[in-house]
Backbone bond lengths (Angstrom), bond angles and torsions (degrees), N, CA, C in turn:
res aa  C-N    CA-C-N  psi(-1)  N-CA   C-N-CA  omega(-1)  CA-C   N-CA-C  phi
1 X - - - 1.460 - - 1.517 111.18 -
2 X 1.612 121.16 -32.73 1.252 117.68 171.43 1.494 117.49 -42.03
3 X 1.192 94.73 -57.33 1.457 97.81 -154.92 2.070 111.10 -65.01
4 X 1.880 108.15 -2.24 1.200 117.24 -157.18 1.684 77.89 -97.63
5 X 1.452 114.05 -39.00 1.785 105.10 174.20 1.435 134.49 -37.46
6 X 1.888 100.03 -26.98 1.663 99.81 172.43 1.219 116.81 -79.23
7 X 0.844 142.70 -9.96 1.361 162.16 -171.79 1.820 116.48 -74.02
8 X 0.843 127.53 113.29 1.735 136.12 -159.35 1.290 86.13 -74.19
9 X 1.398 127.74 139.03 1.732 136.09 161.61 1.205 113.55 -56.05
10 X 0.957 118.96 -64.95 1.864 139.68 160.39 1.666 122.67 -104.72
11 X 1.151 115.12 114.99 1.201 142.85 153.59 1.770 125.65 -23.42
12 X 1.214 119.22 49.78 1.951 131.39 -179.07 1.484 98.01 -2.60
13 X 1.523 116.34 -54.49 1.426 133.13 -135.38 1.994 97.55 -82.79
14 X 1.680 89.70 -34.31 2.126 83.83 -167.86 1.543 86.80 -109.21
15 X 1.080 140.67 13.68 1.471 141.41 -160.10 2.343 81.52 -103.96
16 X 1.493 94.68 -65.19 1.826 98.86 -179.66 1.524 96.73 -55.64
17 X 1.179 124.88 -60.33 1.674 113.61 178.88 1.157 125.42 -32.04
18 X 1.588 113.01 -53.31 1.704 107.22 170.88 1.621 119.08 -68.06
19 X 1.479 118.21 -33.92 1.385 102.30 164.12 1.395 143.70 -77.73
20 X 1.816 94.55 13.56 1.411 125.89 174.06 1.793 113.53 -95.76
21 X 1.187 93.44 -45.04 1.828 109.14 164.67 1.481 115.05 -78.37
22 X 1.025 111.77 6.54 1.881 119.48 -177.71 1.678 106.11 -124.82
23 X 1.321 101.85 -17.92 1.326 120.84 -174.08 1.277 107.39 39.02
24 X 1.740 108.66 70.49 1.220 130.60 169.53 1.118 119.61 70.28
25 X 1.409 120.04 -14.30 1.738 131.32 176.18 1.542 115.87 -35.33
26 X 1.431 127.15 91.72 1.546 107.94 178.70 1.469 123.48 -57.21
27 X 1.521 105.06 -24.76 1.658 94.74 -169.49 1.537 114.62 -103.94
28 X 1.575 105.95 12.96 1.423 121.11 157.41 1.783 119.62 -84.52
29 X 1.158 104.07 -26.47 1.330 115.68 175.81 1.741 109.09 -88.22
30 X 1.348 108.10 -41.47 1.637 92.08 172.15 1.803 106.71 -77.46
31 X 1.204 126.56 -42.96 1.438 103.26 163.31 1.515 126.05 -38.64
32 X 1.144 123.63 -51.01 1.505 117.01 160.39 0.899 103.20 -39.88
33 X 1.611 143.87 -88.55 1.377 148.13 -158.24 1.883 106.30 -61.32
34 X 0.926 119.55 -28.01 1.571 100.98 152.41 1.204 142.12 -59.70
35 X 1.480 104.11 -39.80 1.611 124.70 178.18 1.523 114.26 -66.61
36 X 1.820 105.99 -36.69 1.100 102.93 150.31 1.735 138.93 -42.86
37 X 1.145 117.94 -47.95 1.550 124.60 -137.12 2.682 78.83 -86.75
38 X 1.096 101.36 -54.76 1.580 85.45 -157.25 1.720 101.77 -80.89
39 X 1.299 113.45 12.58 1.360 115.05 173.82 1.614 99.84 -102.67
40 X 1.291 122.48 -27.81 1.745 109.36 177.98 1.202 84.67 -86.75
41 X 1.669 152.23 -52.65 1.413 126.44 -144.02 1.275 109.87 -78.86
42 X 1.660 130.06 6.09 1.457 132.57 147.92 0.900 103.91 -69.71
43 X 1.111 153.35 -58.82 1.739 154.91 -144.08 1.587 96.62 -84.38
44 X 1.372 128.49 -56.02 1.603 146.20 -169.89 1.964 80.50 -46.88
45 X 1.218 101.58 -76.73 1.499 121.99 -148.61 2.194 88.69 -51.11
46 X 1.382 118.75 -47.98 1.178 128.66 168.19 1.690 130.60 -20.56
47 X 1.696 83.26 -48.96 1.948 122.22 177.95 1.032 80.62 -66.78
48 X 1.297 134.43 -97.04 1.631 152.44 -150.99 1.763 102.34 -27.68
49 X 1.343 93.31 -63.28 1.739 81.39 -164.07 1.796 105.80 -75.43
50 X 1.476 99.30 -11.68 1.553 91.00 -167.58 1.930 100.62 -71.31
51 X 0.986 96.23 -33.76 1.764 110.60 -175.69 1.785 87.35 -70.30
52 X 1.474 142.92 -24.32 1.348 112.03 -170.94 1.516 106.99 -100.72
53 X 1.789 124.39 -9.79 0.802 129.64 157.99 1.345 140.38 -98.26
54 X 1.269 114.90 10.87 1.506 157.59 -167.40 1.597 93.31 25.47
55 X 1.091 87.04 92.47 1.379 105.77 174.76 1.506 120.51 -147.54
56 X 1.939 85.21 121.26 1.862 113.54 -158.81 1.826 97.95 -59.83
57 X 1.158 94.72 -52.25 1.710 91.87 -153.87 1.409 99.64 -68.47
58 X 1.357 139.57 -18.07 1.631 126.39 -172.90 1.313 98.12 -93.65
59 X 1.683 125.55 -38.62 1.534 122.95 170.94 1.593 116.58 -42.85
60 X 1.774 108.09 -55.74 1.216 102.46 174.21 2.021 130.49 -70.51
61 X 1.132 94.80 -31.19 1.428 91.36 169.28 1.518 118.51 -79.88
62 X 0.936 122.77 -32.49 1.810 133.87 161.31 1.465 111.73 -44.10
63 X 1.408 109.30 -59.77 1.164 112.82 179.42 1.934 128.85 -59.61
64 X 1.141 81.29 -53.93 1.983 104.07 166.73 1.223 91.81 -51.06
65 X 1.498 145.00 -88.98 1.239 152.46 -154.91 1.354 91.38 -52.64
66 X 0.858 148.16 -51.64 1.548 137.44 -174.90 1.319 117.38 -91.58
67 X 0.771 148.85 18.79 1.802 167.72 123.88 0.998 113.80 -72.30
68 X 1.773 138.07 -19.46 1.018 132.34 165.02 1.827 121.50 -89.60
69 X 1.225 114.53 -28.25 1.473 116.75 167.74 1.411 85.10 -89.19
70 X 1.154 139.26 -72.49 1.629 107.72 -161.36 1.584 126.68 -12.03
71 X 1.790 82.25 -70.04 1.949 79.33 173.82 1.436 111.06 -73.54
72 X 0.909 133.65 17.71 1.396 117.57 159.79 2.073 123.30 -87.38
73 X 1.169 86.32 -9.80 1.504 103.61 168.76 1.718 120.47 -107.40
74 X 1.326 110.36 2.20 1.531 113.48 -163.84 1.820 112.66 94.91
75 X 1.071 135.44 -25.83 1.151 152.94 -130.47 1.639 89.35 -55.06
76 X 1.315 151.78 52.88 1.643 114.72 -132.06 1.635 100.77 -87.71
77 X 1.455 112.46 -31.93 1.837 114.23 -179.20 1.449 110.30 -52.27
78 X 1.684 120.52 -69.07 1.250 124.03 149.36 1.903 127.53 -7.75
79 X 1.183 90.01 -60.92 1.619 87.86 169.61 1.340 113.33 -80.78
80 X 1.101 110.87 -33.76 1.452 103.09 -174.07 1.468 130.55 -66.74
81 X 1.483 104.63 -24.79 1.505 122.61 156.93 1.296 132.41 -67.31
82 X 1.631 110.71 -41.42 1.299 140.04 179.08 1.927 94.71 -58.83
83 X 1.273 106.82 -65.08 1.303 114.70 -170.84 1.854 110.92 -55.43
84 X 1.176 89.10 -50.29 1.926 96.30 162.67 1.432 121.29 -33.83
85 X 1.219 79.40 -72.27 1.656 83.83 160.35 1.376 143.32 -9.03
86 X 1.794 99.81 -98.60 1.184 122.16 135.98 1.679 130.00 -2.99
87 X 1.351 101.95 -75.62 1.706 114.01 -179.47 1.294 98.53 -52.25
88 X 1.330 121.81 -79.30 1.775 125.78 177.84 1.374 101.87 -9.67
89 X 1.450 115.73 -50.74 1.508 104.83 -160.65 1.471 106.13 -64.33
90 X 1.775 103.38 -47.72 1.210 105.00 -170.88 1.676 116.23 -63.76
91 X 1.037 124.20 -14.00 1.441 124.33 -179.68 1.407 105.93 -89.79
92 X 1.515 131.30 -5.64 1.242 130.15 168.81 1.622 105.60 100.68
93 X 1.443 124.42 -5.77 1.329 122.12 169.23 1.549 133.26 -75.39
94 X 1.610 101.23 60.35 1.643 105.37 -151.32 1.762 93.93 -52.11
95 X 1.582 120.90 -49.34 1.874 97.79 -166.90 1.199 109.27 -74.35
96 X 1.352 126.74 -30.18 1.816 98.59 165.22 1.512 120.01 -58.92
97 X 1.560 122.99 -14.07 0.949 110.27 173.89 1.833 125.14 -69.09
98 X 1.484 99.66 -43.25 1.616 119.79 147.53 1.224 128.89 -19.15
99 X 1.532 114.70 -54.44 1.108 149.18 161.34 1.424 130.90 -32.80
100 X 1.385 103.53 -67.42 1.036 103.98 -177.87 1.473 118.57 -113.98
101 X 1.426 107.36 37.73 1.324 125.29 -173.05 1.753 103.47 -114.38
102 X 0.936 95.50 -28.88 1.804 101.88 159.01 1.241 113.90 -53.98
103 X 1.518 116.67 -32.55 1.618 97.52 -170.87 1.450 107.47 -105.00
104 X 1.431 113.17 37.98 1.208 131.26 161.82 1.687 120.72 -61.85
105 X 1.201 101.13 -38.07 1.353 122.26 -164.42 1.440 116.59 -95.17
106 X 1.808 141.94 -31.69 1.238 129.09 144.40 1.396 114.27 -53.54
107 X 1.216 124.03 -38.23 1.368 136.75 -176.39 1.604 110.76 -51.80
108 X 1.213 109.34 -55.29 1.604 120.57 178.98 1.289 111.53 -73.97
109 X 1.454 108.65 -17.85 1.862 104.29 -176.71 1.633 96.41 -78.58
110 X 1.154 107.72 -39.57 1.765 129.45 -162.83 1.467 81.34 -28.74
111 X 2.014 95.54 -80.31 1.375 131.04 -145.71 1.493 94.83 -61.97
112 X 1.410 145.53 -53.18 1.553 136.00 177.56 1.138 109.97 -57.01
113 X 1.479 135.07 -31.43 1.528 124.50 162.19 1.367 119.36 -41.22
114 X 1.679 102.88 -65.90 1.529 110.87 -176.02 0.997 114.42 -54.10
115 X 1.699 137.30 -57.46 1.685 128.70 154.64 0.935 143.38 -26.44
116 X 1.360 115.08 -14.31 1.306 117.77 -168.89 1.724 99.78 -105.71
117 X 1.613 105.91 -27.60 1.444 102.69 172.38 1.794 118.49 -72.60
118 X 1.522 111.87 -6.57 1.537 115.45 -154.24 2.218 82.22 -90.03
């Protein structure tokens, strides 16, 4: 998890982009960030059971799918874990993939906190 601490929650750089593509609109930008929040807590909730039934193929598609809207919001820790994930699989390390798919979930609480204050 340390090493997921260096990692910016949100992204400065695509966070100004969307209020550049919204052209500053606040309640275009929290619609984005709404649309976000009940489309990852399917995918989050996805992780959860796939990790209680250890199950590869919903971990890996759960995970991908949620590493991909992450960064579509800035999300970069979120993805960056999500993507961890992922890779593990692809390198053949299914329990580190296990692993580090747990810390999916402070991570996502983090990031719905901070959204909810924006």
């Amino acid at each position: 998890m340390e090493d997921y601490l260096q990692i910016d929650i949100l992204d400065d750089e695509t966070m100004e982009m969307l209020r550049e593509y919204t052209q500053g609109s606040p309640e275009l930008i929290t619609d984005l960030i709404d649309s976000f929040e009940p489309e990852s807590s399917v995918l989050v909730a996805d992780i959860k059971k796939a990790l209680e039934d250890k199950d590869e193929a919903l971990l890996k598609s759960s995970s991908h799918s949620l590493s991909g809207i992450s960064g579509s919001i800035g999300a970069l820790r979120l993805r960056a874990v999500c993507s961890d994930t992922e890779n593990s699989f692809k390198s053949g390390n299914t329990e580190q993939a296990f692993m580090i798919a747990e810390i999916i979930f402070p991570v996502y609480e983090e990031l719905i906190a901070i959204l909810k204050t924006m």
